[in-house]
C-alpha positions in Angstrom: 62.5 -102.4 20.3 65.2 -101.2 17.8 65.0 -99.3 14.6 66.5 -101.3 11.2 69.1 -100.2 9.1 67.9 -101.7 5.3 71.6 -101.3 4.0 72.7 -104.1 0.7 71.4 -102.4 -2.7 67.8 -102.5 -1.9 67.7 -98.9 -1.0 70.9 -97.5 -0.7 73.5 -95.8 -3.6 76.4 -93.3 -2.1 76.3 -91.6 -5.1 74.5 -88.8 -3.6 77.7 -85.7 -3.8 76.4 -83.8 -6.6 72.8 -83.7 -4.7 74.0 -82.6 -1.1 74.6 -79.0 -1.9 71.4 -78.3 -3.2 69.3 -80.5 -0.8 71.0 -78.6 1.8 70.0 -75.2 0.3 66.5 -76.2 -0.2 66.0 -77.7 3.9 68.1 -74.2 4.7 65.7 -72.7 2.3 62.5 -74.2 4.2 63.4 -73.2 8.1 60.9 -73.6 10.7 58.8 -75.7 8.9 56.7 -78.0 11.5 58.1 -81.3 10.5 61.5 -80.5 10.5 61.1 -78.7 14.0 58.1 -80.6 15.9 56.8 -78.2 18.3 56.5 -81.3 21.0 58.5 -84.3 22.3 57.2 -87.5 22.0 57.8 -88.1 25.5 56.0 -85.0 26.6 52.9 -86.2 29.4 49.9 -84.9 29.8 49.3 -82.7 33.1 47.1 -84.7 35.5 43.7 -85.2 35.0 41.1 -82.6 37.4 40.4 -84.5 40.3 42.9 -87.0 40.2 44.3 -85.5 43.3 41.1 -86.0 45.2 41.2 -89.3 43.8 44.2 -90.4 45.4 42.7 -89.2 48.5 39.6 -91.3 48.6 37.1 -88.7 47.3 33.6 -91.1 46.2 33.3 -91.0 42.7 36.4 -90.3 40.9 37.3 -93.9 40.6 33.7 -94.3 38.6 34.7 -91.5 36.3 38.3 -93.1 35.5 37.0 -96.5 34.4 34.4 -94.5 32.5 37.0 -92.4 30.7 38.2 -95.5 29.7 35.7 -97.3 28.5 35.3 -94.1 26.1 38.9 -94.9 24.9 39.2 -96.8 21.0 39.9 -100.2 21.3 44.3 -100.9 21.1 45.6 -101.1 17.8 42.9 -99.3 16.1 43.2 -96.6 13.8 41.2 -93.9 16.1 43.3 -95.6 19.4 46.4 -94.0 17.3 45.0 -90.9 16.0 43.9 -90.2 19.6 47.3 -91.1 21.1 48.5 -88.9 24.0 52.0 -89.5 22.4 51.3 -86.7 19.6 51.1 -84.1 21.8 50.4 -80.7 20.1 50.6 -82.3 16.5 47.3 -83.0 16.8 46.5 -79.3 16.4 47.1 -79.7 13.2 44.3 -82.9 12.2 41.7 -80.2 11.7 43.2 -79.7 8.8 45.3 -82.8 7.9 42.7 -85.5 8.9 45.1 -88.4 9.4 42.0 -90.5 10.7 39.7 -89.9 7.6 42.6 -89.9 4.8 43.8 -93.2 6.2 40.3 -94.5 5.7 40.0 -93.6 2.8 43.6 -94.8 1.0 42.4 -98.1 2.5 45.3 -100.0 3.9 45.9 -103.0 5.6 47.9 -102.2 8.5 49.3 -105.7 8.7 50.8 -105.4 5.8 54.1 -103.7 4.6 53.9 -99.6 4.5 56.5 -97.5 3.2 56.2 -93.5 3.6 57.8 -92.0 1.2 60.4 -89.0 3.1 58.5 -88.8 6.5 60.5 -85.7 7.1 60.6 -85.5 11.4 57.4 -87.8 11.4 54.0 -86.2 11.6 52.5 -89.0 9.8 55.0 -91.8 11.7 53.1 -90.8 14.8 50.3 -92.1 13.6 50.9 -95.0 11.2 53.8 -97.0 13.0 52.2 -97.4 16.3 48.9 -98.5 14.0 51.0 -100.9 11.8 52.8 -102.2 14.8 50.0 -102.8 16.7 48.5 -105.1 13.7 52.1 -106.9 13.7 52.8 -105.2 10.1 55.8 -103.6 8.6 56.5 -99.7 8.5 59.4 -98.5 6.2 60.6 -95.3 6.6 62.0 -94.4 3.2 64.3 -91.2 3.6 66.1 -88.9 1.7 69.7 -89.8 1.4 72.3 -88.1 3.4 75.6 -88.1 1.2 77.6 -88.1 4.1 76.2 -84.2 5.2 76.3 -83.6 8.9 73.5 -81.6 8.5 71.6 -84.2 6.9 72.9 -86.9 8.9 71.4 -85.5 12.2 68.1 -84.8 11.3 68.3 -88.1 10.0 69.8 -89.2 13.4 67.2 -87.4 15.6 64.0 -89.2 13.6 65.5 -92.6 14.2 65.8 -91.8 18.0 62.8 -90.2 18.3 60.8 -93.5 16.6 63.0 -96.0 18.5 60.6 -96.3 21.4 58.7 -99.1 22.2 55.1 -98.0 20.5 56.6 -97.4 17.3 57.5 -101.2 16.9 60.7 -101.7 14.8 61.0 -98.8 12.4 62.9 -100.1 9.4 64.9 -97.5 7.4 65.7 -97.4 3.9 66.4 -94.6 1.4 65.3 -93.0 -1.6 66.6 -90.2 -3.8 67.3 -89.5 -7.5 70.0 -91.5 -7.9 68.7 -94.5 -5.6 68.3 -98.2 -6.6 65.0 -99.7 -5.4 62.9 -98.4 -2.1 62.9 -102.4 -1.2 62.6 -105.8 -3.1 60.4 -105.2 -5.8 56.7 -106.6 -5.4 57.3 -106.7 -2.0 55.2 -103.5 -0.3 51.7 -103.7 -0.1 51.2 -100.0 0.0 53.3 -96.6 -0.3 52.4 -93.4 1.0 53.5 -89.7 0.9 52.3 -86.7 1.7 53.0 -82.9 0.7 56.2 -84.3 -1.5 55.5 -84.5 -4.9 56.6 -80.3 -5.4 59.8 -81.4 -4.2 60.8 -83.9 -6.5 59.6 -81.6 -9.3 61.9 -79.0 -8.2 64.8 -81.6 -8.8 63.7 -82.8 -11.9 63.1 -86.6 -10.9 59.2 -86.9 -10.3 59.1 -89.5 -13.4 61.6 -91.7 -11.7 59.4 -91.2 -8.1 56.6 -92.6 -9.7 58.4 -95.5 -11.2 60.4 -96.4 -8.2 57.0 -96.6 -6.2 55.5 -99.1 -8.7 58.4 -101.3 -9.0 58.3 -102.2 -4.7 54.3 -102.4 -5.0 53.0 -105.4 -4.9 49.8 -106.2 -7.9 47.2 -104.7 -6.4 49.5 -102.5 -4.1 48.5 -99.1 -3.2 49.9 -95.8 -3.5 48.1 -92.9 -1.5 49.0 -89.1 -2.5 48.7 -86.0 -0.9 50.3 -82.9 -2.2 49.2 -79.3 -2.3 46.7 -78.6 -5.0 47.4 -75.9 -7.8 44.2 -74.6 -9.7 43.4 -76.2 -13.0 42.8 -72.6 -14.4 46.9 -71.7 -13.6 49.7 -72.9 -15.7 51.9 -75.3 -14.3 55.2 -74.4 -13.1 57.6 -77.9 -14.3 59.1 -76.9 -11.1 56.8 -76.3 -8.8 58.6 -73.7 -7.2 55.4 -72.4 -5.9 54.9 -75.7 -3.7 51.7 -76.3 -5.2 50.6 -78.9 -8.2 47.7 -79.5 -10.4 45.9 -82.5 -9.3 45.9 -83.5 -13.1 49.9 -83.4 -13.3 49.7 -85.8 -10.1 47.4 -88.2 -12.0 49.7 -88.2 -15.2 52.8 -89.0 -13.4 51.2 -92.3 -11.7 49.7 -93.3 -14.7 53.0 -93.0 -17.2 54.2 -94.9 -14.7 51.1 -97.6 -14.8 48.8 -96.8 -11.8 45.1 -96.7 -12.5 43.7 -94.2 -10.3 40.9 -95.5 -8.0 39.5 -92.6 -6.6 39.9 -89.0 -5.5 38.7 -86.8 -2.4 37.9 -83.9 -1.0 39.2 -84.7 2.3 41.9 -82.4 2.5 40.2 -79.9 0.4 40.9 -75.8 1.6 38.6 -73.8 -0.7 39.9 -70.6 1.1 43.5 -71.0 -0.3 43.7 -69.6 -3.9 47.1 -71.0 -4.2 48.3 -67.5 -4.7 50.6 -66.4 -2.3 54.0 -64.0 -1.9 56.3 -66.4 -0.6 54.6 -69.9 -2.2 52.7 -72.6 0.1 54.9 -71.7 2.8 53.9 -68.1 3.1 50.7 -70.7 4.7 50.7 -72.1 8.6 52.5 -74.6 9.8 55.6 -72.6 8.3 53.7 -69.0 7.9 56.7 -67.5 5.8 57.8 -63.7 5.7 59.9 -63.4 3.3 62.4 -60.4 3.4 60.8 -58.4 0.8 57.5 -58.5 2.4 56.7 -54.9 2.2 54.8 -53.0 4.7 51.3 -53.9 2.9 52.1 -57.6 4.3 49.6 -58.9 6.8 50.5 -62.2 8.2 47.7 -62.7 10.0 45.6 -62.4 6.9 47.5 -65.8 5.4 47.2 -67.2 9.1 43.2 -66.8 8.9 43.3 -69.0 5.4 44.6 -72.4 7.7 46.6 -75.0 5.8 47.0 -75.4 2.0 44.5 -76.8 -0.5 45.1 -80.5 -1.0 44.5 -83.4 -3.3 44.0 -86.7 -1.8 44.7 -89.8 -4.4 44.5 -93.3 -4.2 45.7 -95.3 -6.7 46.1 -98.7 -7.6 48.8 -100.7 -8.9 46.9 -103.3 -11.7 46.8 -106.9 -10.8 48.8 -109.1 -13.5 45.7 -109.8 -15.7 44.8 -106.3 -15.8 48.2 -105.1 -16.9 47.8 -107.8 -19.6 44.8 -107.0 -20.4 44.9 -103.3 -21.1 48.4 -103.0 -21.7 49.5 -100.6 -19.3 52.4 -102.5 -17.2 54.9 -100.4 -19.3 56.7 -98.1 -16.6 58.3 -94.6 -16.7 62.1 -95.0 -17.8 64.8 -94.7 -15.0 65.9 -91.0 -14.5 67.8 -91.7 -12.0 70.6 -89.4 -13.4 68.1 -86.0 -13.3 67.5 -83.9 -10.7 68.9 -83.6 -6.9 67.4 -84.0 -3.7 64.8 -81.3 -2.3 63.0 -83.1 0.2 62.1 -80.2 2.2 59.9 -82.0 4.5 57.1 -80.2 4.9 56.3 -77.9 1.9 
C-alpha cells in the first residue's frame, strides 16, 4: 500500500515562513508529549501466548483454546476488531481515558465514507480509524500542519507517513491545513471531519474562526464534524488564547455555529470530574505529558496531578445542515476567511 501526497491547491499554500518560527517554539514548547513521542512501534509483537510452547509440542488441549480465543475476537473491519488491534501496543493504556471505541460511536460515522482528522499529530487516533476506514473500503485524510520547509517539521512529518504506510492502514492520503491554507480538500467532498485535543491550539494562533470555516466548506450537507478538546469550567473566564490548554465547551459551540453547524448532541464520554482545570503548568502539568515546569517549587507533588488521570473533555458532534435546512433557517452564512491571522501551534497533543 502507499501513502498519497494531495499536492495542487486543494490543501496546500507555501506561504507558511512567518508561521514556522513560532510553530517550532510551541512543538519545542510541548516536549514529551505522547503523540509526538509514541511510547511503542507499530511493529512491536506481542510476546507468545502461555502455553503456546506446549502447543507446538502436542500438549491436548491447547489447540481447543486457540480456536476459542478466536472465536472471542470482533469480526474484521469492525470498529471493536480496531480498537482491540494488537498493532497499538501500549497506546491502548491510554482508552481508559480516551474511549476511542465509545466516542466513535457516538460521533456516528460511516467508515466507508471520506474521513479527515484534523492534525493527527504522531497518530493516536490513526491507529484506530485508518485500519477501520480501510477495512470498510473508505477514505482516511490525514490533514496536517504545514511544514514551511522546517527540518524539524518536515521529519516528524516524515516519520507519521512511514509509520502509517503499512499495509493495515490502507492508503493514507495527506493533505494540509494551517492558517494561511486554501481548502482541506474539494469542497462538499468529506463526509465527516474529526479532531481531537486541537481547538486550544488554533486559539493560541489566533485562527479558530477560519478552523471552523475551513471544516464546513470540505463537509458535505449533512457532513459531520466531531470535537474533542479539553474542557474549561463555565464558572472561569476564558482566556482568547487558551494558553491554559483548556476551553469552555460553550466557546467550542459558538465557533461551529458562526461558522453554520447545528450542534446535534453533546457527551459525557470523555468527562474527568477530578480535573478542576486548575493547574501550574496548564493541561500539560496532566498525564500523558505530566509537565514540571522549572519553577515548580518544592511544594510540587507530581504524583498528586498523576492521581487526577487525563484532562476533562468535551465531546461534540455536530452537523453540517442539509441544503433545505440552511434555506430554511438561514444559517449557511459562514465565518469570513482569516486566513492572514494567527500562526501554526499544532502542538499535537495538548
Amino acid at each position: 500500500m502507499r501513502v498519497l501526497l494531495s499536492s495542487s491547491g486543494m490543501g496546500f499554500s507555501m506561504r507558511y515562513s512567518v508561521c514556522t518560527l513560532a510553530l517550532c517554539t510551541l512543538l519545542a514548547a510541548c516536549g514529551g508529549q505522547d503523540d509526538t513521542m509514541p511510547e511503542t512501534s507499530d511493529e512491536e509483537t506481542a510476546a507468545p501466548a502461555e502455553g503456546a510452547e506446549g502447543a507446538a509440542n502436542g500438549e491436548a488441549g491447547e489447540e481447543t483454546e486457540a480456536e476459542a480465543g478466536l472465536l472471542e475476537q470482533a469480526p474484521y473491519g469492525s470498529l471493536a476488531w480496531a480498537v482491540e488491534g494488537d498493532w497499538r501496543g501500549d497506546q491502548t493504556e491510554r482508552d481508559e481515558w480516551r474511549n476511542p471505541q465509545e466516542t466513535i460511536e457516538f460521533l456516528d460515522i460511516d467508515p466507508s465514507g471520506t474521513i479527515v482528522e484534523i492534525w493527527p499529530g504522531a497518530g493516536w487516533y490513526t491507529q484506530v480509524l485508518a485500519p477501520w476506514i480501510a477495512a470498510n473500503e473508505g477514505r482516511y485524510v490525514a490533514a496536517y500542519f504545514p511544514t514551511a520547509g522546517e527540518e524539524r517539521l518536515i521529519a516528524f512529518r516524515d516519520n507519521y507517513v512511514e509509520r502509517f504506510s503499512d499495509p493495515r492502514y490502507g492508503e493514507v492520503e495527506m493533505t494540509e491545513f494551517g492558517p494561511e491554507t486554501g481548502p482541506i480538500l474539494a469542497p462538499g467532498s468529506a463526509d465527516a471531519v474529526l479532531t481531537f485535543r486541537n481547538v486550544h491550539n488554533w486559539m493560541s494562533r489566533g485562527f479558530a474562526e477560519k478552523a471552523f470555516a475551513d471544516f464546513y466548506e470540505v463537509l458535505a450537507p449533512g457532513g459531520v464534524l466531531g470535537v474533542v478538546e479539553h474542557r474549561l469550567p463555565a464558572s472561569r473566564e476564558q482566556d482568547p488564547r487558551a494558553a491554559s490548554g483548556y476551553v469552555q465547551e460553550d466557546y467550542v459551540v459558538a465557533l461551529a455555529q458562526e461558522a453554520g453547524f447545528e450542534l446535534v448532541e453533546a457527551s459525557e464520554i470523555n468527562a474527568n470530574p477530578a480535573d478542576a482545570a486548575d493547574h501550574p503548568f496548564g493541561v500539560w502539568t496532566l498525564p500523558p505529558v505530566s509537565r514540571i515546569g522549572e519553577d515548580a517549587g518544592e511544594d510540587f507533588d507530581p504524583d498528586y496531578y498523576t492521581s487526577i488521570g487525563e484532562s476533562d473533555r468535551m465531546t461534540l458532534r455536530f452537523v453540517k445542515p442539509a441544503a433545505g435546512d440552511e434555506a430554511a433557517d438561514g444559517s449557511s452564512e459562514s465565518v469570513e476567511d482569516d486566513s492572514d491571522t494567527g500562526e501554526n501551534g499544532e502542538d499535537t497533543e495538548g
